[in-house]
C-alpha positions in Angstrom: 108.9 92.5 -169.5 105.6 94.9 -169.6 104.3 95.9 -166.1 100.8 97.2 -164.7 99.9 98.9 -162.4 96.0 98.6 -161.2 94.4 100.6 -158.2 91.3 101.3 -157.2 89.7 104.9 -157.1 90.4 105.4 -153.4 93.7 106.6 -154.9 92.2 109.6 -156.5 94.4 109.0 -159.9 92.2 108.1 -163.2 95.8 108.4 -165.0 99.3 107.9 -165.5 101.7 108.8 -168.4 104.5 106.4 -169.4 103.0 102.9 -167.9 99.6 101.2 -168.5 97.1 102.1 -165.9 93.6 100.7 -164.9 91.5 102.8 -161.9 89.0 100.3 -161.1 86.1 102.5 -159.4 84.5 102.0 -155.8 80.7 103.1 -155.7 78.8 105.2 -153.4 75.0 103.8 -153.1 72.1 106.3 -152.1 68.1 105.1 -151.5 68.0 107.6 -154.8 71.3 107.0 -156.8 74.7 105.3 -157.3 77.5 107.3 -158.2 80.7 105.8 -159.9 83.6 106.6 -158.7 85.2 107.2 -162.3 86.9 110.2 -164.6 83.1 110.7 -165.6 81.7 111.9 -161.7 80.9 115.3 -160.9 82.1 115.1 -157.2 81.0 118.7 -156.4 77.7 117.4 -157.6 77.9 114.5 -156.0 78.7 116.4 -152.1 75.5 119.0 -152.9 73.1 116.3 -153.5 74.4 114.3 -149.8 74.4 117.3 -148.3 70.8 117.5 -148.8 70.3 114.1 -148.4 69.7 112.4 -145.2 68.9 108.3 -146.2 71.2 106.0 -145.7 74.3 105.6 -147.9 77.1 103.2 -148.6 80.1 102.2 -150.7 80.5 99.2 -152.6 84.0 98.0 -153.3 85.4 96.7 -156.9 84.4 92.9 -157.0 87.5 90.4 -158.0 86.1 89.7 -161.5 86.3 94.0 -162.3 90.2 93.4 -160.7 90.6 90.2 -163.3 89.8 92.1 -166.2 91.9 95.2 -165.1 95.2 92.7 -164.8 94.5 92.0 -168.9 96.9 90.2 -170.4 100.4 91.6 -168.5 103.6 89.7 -167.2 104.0 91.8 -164.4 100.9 93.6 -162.4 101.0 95.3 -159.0 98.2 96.4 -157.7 97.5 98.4 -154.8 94.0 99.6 -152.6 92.8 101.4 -150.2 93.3 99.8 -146.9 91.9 96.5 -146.1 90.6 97.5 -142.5 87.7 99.8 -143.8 87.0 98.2 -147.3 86.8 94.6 -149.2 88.6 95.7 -152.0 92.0 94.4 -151.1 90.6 91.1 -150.5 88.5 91.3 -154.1 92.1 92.2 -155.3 93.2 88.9 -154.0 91.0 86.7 -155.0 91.8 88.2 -158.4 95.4 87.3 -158.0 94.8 83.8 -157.3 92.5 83.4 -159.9 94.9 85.0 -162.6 98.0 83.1 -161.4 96.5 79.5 -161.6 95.5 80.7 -165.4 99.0 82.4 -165.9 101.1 80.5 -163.4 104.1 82.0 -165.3 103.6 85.8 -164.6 103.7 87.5 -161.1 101.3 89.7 -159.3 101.6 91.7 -156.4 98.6 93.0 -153.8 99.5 95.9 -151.8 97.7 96.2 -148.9 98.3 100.7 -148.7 96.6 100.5 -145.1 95.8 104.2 -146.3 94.1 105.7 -149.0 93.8 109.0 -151.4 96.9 110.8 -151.8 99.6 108.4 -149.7 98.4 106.1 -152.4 98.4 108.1 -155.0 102.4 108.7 -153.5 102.8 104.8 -153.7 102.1 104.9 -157.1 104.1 107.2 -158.9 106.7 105.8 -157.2 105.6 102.3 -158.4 106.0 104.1 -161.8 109.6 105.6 -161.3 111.0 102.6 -160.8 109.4 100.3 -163.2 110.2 103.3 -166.0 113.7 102.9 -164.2 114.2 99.4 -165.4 114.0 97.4 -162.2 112.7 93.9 -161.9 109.7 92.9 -160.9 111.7 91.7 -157.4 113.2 94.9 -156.9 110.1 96.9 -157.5 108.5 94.8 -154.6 111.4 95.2 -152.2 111.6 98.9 -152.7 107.5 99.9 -153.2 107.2 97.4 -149.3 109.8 99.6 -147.7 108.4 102.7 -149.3 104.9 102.5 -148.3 105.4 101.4 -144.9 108.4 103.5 -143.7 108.7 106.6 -146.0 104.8 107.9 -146.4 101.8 109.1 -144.5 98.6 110.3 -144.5 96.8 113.2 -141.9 92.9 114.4 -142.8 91.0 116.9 -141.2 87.3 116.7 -141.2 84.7 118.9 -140.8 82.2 116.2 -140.6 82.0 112.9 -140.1 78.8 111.7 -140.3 79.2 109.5 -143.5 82.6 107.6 -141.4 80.3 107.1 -138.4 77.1 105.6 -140.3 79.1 103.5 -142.1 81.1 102.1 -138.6 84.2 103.4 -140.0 84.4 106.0 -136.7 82.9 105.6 -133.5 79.9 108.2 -133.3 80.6 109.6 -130.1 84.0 110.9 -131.8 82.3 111.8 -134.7 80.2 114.3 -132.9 83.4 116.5 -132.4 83.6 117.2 -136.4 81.1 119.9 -137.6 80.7 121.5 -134.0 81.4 125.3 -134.0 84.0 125.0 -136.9 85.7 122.1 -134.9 87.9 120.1 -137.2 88.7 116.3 -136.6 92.4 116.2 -137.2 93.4 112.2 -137.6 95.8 109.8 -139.5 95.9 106.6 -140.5 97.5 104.1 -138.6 99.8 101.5 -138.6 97.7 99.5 -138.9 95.4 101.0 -141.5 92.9 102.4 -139.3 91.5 105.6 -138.4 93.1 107.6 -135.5 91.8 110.8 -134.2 95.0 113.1 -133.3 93.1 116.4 -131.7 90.6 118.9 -132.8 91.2 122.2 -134.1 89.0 125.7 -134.4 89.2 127.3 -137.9 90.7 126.8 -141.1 94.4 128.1 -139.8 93.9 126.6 -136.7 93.7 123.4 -138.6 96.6 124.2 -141.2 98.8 124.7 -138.6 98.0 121.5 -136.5 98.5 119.3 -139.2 101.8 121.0 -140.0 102.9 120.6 -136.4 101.5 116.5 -136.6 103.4 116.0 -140.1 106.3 116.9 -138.4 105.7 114.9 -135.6 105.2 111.7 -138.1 109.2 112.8 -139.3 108.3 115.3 -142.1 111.0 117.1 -143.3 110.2 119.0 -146.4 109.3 115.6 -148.6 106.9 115.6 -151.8 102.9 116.3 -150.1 100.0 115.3 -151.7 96.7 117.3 -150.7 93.7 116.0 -151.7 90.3 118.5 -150.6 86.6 117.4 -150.8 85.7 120.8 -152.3 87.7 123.3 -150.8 90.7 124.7 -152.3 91.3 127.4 -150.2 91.9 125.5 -147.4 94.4 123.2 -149.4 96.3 126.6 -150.8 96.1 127.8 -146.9 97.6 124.5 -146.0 100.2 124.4 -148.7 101.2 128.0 -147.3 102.4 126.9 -144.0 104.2 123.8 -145.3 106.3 126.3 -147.4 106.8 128.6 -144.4 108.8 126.0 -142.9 110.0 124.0 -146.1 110.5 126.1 -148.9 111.4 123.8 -151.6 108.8 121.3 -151.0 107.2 119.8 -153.6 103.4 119.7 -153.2 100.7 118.7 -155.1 96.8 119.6 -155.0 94.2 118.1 -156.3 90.2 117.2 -156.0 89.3 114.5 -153.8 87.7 111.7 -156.5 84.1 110.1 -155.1 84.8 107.5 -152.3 87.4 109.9 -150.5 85.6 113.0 -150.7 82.1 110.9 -149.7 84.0 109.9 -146.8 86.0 113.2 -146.4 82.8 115.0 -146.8 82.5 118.7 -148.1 85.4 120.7 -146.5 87.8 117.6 -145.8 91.8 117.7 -146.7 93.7 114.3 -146.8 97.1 114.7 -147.2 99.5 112.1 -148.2 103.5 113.1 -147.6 107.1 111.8 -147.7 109.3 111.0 -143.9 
């Protein structure tokens, strides 16, 4: 049996070794431009020019025909996208399914619903990888991937703004208004549901480290594998990666660069961070 595995670019992962893989890219829409969220953006270029922007700007979600050509001709897809409570893509992902089942009523196709996004997804799918390059079924897979991305993975960010989340109703304004205010950060999760929950605010880059150490290990960390993914700002993803090795020194942790939709909603200075419980 051959596998797939599609996702869109909230996932922040344009590749993966070993099993066919299709990134199927968001956009982020500007009065002046429209930047794709693909292998081919400059995301620092793309935070400098918002920053000095100050239209109105929105994202626009993968429609269910890009999805339909990203399955291609495979037996066995899954596909998984950001959360379905702040974007359309999961339901463009569904539509997609439907459509590719009543032509191929022989081959299965499963749409994850992450309720989370960047690097809790990007965990989701290297695991979807490990266990299709382990030889399991497509029945297994889905059993197993459920379990894991509802019980065993989270996500914390802190902001230091939030103006794009607010104008785009993803965060009510009045909490907004914490982010940005004399080096406050916004420290928040996503929830079980697939929302956005503020947890507190912190002062300072180690302020914030250390807050979302102490909330990871509130959400049943215990020295799992960490993705951090930073709009921008590596220093504060090494600082952070510091104080999860102070208390776990064998944890394996991963940084990378935001991609475009996370880091336009992240904003310049954001960390999302996407671990194991």
């Amino acid at each position: 049996m051959n596998f797939k595995i599609v996702t869109d670019s909230s996932a922040d992962i344009r590749e993966l070794s070993g099993i066919p893989f299709e990134s199927v890219p968001l956009k982020i829409i500007t009065t002046e431009k429209e930047y794709v969220d693909n292998s081919e953006l400059d995301v620092v270029g793309m935070l400098s020019d918002l920053k000095k922007y100050s239209g109105k700007s929105h994202t626009s979600c993968p429609s269910s025909g890009e999805y339909l050509e990203a399955f291609g001709n495979t037996e066995n897809i899954f596909c998984i996208t950001i959360t379905s409570n702040l974007s359309g893509s999961c339901n463009a992902a569904n539509v997609a399914m439907k459509s590719y089942l009543e032509e191929h009523p022989d081959r299965k196709v499963q749409v994850i619903d992450s309720l989370s996004t960047g690097p809790e997804n990007a965990l989701v799918i290297e695991r979807l990888r490990k266990l299709i390059l382990e030889g399991k079924d497509f029945e297994e897979i889905k059993t197993e991937i459920s379990d894991y991305n509802l019980n065993h993975t989270r996500l914390i960010f802190a902001l230091e703004s939030m103006r794009n989340l607010a104008n785009n109703g993803r965060v009510n304004p009045i909490v907004a208004k914490m982010a940005g205010l004399l080096g406050i950060r916004a420290i928040g999760r996503a929830s079980d549901v697939g929302t956005l929950e503020m947890i507190c605010k912190s002062r300072g880059p180690l302020n914030a480290a250390n807050d979302i150490v102490a909330n990871m290990i509130g959400d049943g960390y215990k020295g799992g594998r960490v993705k951090i993914h930073h709009a921008n700002n590596l220093n504060a993803a090494e600082l952070l990666k510091s104080k999860i090795l102070e208390k776990y020194p064998s944890a394996e942790i991963d940084i990378g660069m935001a991609g475009g939709l996370c880091s336009f909603y992240a904003e310049q200075g954001g960390l999302l961070v996407g671990f194991e419980i």
